[in-house]
N, C-alpha and C positions, 0 to 999 in steps of 0.2 A: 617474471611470473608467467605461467603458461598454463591454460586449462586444461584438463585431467582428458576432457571429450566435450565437442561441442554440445551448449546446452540442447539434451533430448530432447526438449518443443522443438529446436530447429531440426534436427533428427527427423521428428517424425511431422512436419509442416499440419498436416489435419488436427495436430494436439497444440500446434503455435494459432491457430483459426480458433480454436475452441477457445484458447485462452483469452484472446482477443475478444469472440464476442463474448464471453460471460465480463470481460471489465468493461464491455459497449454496454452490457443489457444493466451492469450498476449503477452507470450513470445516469439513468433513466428513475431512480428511485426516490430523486426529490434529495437528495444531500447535494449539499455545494461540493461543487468540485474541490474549492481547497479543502474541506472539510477531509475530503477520498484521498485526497495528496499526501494530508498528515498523515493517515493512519496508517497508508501506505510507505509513508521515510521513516515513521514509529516501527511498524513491526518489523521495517528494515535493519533497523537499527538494533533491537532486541535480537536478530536471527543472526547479527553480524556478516548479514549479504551486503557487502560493497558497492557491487553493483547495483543496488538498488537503490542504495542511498546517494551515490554517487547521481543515478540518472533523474531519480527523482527530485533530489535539489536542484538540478540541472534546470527540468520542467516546469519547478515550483519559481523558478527563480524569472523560467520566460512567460511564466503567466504574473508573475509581479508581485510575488513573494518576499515579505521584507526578508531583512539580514536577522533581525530579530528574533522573527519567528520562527527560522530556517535554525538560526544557533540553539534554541529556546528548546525546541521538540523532545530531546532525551532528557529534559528539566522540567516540563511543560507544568507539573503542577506545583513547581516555586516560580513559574515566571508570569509577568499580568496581562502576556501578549493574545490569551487566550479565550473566545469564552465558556458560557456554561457548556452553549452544546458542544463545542470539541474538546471541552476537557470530558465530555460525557462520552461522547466517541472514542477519544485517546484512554480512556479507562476501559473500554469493551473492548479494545483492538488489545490491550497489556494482557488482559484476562481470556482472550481467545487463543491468541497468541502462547501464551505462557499455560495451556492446558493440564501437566502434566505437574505443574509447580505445588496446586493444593487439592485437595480434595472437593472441593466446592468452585472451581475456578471460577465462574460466571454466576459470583452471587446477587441474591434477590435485590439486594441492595445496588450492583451494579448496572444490574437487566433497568430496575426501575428509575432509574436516574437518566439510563439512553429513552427508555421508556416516556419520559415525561421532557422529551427537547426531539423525537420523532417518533413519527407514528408507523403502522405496522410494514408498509412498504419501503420506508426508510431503512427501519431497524433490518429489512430483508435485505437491501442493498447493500448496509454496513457491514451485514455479517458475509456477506459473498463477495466483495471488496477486499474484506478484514482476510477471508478464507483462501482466494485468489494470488494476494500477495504473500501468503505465505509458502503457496504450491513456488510461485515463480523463486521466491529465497531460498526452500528447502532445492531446489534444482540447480542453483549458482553457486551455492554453498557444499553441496556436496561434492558438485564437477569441477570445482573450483574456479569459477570464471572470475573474469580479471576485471576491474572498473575500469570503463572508460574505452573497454571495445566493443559493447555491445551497440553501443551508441552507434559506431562505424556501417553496421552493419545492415543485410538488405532488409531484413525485417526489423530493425528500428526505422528505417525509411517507411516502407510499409507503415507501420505502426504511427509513426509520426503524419503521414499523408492520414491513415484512414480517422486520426484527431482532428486535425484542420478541415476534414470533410464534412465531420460531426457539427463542430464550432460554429 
């Protein structure tokens, strides 16, 4: 396999910083990290970016992520690995994600259920998490990058150091 062009954030480095800190500034929003991890292997998973689900399990796995719940994610609402609030999460990230699928995509019924497991700074960070990872999949999936090299690379280093700096 070989990608079409390196992914454009690396391309253009001020659009790889930007990406970077808008997932710095979600962190900041009061959701648990793992909570950000699923929605980000979920929407990976629906966008069919490889590499996202490939590095994400990667990360979920070094922050101490069962097997469980790593296998569970694209079943998440037949499996009991999960609770309220990330199955409430995992339901807005299907419904953001999947925009184009219905005509109501993010119903009152969905909003209110994230609604009622986080409050308004939350739901701001799930939805720009939720939005985030889908710019990074729509860019891997179209250039077609390959799982498993972006890991290698100087800006996953970057990326990985400016976490542990965070942490």
């Amino acid at each position: 396999m070989k990608a079409r062009i390196q992914n454009p954030a690396m391309i253009f480095p001020e659009s790889m910083q930007a990406l970077f800190a808008l997932n710095r500034a979600t962190e900041k929003g009061g959701v648990p990290a793992s909570t950000i991890a699923l929605i980000q292997l979920r929407a990976s998973q629906i966008n069919g970016c490889s590499v996202c689900v490939d590095m994400h399990c990667r990360f979920m796995k070094q922050a101490g992520e069962t097997d469980e719940r790593l296998y569970a994610v694209a079943a998440w609402r037949d499996a009991p690995y999960f609770n309220d609030a990330e199955r409430a999460a995992l339901e807005l990230t299907e419904a953001v994600t999947r925009l184009s699928d219905r005509s109501d995509p993010v119903t009152d019924q969905i909003w209110n259920e994230a609604a009622r497991h986080y409050d308004e700074r939350a739901l701001a960070a799930l939805l720009l998490a939720i939005s985030t990872i889908n710019v990074w999949n729509r860019l891997n999936v179209s250039t077609r990058q390959v799982a498993g090299e972006w890991i290698k690379s100087a800006a996953a280093k970057e990326w990985l150091e400016s976490r542990s700096a965070t942490a």
